[in-house]
C-alpha positions in Angstrom: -65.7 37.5 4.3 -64.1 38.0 0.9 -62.1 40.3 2.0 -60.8 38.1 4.6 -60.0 35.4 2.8 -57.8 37.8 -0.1 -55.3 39.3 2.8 -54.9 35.8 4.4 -52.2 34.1 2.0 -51.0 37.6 1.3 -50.6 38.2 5.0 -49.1 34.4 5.5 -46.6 35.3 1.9 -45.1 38.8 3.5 -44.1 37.0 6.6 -42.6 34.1 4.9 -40.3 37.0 3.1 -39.2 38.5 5.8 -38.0 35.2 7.4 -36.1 34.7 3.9 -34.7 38.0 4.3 -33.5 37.6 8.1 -32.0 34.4 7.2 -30.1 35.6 4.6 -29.1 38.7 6.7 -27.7 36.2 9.4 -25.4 34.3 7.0 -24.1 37.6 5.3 -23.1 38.5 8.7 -21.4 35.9 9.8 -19.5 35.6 6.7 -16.9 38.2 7.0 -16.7 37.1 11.0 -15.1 34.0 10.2 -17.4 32.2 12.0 -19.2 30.7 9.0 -16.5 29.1 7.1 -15.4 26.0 5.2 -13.7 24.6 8.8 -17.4 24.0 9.9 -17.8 21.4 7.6 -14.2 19.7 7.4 -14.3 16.5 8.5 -11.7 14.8 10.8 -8.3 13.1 9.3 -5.2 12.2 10.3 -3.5 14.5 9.1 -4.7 17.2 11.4 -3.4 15.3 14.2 0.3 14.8 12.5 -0.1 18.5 12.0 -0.7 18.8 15.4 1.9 16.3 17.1 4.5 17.1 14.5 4.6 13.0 14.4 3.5 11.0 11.5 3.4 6.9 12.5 4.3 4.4 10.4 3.6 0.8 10.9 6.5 -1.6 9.1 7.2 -5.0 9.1 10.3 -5.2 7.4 10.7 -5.7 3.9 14.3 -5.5 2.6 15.3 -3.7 0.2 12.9 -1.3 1.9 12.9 -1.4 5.2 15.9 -3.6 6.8 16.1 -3.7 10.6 19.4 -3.8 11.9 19.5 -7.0 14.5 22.1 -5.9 16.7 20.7 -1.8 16.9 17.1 -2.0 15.7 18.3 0.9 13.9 15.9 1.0 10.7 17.7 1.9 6.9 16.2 1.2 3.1 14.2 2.4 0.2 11.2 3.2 2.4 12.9 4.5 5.2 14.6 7.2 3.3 11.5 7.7 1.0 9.2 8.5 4.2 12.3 10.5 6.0 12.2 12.7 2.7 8.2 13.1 2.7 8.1 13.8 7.0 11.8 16.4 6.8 9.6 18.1 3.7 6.3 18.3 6.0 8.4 19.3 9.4 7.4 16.4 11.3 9.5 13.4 12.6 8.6 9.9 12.7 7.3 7.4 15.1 8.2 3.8 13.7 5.5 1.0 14.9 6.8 -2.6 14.7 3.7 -4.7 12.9 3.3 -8.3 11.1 1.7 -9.3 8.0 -1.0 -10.8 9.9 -1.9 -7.8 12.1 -0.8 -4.7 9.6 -4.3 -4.5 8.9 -6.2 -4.8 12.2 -3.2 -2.6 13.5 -3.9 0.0 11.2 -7.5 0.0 12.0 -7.0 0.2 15.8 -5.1 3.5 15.3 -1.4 2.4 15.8 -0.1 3.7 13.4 -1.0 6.2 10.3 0.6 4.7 7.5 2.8 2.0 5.7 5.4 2.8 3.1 6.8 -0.3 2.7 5.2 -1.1 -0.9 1.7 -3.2 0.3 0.5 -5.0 -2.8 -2.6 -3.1 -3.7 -5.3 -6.3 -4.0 -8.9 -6.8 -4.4 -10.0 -7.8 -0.5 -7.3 -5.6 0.8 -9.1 -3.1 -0.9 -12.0 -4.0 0.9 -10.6 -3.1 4.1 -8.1 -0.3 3.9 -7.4 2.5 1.8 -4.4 2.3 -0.8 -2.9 5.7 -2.3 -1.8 6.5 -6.1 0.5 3.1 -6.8 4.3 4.9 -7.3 5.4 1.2 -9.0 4.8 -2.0 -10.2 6.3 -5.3 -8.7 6.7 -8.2 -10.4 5.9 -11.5 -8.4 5.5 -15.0 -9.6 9.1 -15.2 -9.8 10.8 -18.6 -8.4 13.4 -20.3 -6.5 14.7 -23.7 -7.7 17.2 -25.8 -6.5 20.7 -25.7 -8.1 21.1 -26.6 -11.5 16.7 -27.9 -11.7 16.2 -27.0 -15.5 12.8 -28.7 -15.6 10.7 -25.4 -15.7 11.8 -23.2 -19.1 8.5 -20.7 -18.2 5.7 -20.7 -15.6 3.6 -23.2 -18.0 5.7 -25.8 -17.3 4.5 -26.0 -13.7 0.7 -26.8 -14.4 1.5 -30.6 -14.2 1.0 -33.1 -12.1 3.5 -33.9 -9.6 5.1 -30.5 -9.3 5.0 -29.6 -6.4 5.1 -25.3 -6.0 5.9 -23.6 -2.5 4.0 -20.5 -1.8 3.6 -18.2 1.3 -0.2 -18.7 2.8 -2.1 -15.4 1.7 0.2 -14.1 -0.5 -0.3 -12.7 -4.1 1.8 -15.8 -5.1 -1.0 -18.1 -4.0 -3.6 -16.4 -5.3 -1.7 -16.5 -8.8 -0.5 -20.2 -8.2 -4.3 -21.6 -7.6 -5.4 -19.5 -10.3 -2.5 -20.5 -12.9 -1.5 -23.7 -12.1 -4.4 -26.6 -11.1 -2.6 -29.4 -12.1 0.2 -28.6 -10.0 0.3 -29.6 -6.1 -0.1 -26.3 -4.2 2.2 -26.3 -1.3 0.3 -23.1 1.2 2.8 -22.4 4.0 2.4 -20.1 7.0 5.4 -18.2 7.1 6.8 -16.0 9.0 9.5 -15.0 6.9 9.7 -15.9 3.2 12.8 -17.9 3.6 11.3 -20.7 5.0 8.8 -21.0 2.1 12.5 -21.2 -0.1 14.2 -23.8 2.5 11.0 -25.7 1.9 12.2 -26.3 -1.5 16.0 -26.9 -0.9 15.0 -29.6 1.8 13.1 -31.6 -1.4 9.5 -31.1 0.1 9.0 -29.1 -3.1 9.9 -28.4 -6.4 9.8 -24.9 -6.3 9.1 -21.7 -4.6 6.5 -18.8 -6.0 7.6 -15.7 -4.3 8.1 -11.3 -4.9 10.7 -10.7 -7.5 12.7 -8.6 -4.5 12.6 -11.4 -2.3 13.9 -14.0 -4.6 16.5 -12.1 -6.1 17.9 -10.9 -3.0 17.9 -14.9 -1.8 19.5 -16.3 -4.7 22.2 -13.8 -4.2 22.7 -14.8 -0.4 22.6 -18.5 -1.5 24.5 -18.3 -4.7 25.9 -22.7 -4.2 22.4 -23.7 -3.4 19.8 -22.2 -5.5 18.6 -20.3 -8.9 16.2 -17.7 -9.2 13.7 -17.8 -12.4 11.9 -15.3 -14.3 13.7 -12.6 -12.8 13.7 -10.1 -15.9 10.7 -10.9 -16.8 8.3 -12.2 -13.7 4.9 -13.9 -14.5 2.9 -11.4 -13.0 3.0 -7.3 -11.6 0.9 -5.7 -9.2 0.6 -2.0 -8.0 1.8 -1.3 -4.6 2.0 2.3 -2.7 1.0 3.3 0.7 -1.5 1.9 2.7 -3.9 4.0 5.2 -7.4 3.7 6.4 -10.5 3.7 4.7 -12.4 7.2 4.0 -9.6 9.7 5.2 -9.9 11.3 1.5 -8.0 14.5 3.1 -5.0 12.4 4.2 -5.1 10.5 1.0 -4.9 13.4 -1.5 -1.6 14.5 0.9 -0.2 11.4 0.0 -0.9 11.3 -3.9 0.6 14.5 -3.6 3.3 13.7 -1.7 4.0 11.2 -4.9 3.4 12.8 -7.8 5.8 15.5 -6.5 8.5 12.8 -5.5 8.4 11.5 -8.3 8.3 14.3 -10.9 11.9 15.2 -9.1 13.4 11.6 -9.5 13.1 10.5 -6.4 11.7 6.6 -6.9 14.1 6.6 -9.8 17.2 7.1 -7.4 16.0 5.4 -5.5 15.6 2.2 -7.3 19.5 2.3 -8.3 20.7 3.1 -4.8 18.4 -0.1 -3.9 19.2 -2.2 -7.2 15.2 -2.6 -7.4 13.5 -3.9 -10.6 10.0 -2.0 -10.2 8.9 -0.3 -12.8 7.6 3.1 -12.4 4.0 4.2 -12.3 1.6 3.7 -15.9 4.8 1.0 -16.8 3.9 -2.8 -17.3 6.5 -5.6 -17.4 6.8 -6.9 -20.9 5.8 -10.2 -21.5 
């Protein structure tokens, strides 16, 4: 019986090696085959299937400077549109352009409409909670104002937090985030907009006393509308936010393609051109407005 019970474990140790050895037998022969590689743990992203399809699809909404949508044509031109054309001609693929809103961007995104947006989406908080933003390649001012013609009430932003100015803003926008957190004296205006110039015409009807909007925005409509309106805190807007591409959530593999796809675009001037072809104010990556 004792010698029984000594050859037992030894018996049960000896075939427990020489499953350890036939395992690790298997996996050095399947090594060199191929067959046991990193592929068999690479997860899915998109950018397989723009590898595949040779087509990379980007949702847009239009945005000008950036993207600007030719009524008459539909033909597509601006700073995005020649930033993405750059990125695709550099990957060999061509591009699919997927008309979206600012109210569905998000749900279109997720649905699988499109891959992508260029156009610079203001990296936020709850957006963050839904999509995935790449590295920011600028920062864009906001908070910046329309008035009408010759209104010289409002020196800085302070001077809005009273009561009985009323501010226009676009209904969930940065601007009204910043306006509710800023000013609570003032009388928030929050319209639903489809386009940013009707938050602006709100304020040259008289229904307010002035409109919050993106530094771009207002700049370019106090130039269309020289007789009517000024634009305040242009060179030096209230606020800045980071803004880059915007894809969905967990496709790290796509996402390090894109912060790629920036820092070399920009370490060859690219955004920098860019910005002067455009006559843009954002300031480049790491780069705050001064105050």
């Amino acid at each position: 019986m004792n010698t029984t019970s000594s050859q037992t474990p030894r018996s049960g140790w000896l075939s427990l090696c020489a499953f350890m050895i036939a395992v690790v037998s298997l996996i050095i022969a399947l090594w060199p085959s191929g067959r046991f590689d990193s592929k068999t743990t690479k997860s899915f992203s998109t950018l397989d299937s723009i590898n595949r399809s040779k087509t990379l699809r980007i949702g847009y909404e239009g945005y000008p400077p950036y993207v600007i949508k030719d009524p008459s044509s539909g033909k597509l031109t601006g700073y995005s549109v020649e930033l993405a054309e750059l990125m695709a001609s550099e990957a060999g693929w061509k591009i699919e352009w997927v008309q979206t809103s600012a109210d569905t961007k998000i749900p279109d995104l997720e649905a699988g409409r499109f891959d992508l947006m260029v156009e610079p989406i203001f990296q936020t908080i709850p957006r963050a909670t839904k999509v995935t933003f790449s590295t920011p390649y600028s920062y864009f001012g906001y908070a910046a104002a329309i008035v009408r013609k010759g209104e010289n009430r409002f020196k800085s932003v302070s001077d809005l937090n009273t009561k009985g100015v009323v501010v226009a803003v676009r209904l969930g926008y940065t601007d009204q985030t910043y306006a509710e957190r800023n000013l609570p004296n003032a009388t928030i205006r929050k319209l639903k907009a489809d386009d940013i110039s009707q938050v602006f015409a709100d304020v040259t009807s008289g229904h307010s006393d002035i409109a919050l909007a993106d530094l771009e925005q207002v700049k370019a409509y106090a130039k269309e509308h020289p007789n009517s309106v000024d634009a305040l805190w242009v060179d030096n807007p209230p606020a800045a936010v980071p803004a880059g591409f915007m894809l969905r959530q967990g496709d790290f593999v796509f996402f390090n393609f894109l912060n790629t796809a920036i820092s070399y675009l920009d370490s060859n001037g690219v955004f920098e051109q860019l910005d002067k072809k455009y006559g843009v104010s954002a300031k480049r990556v790491g780069k705050q407005w001064a105050q």
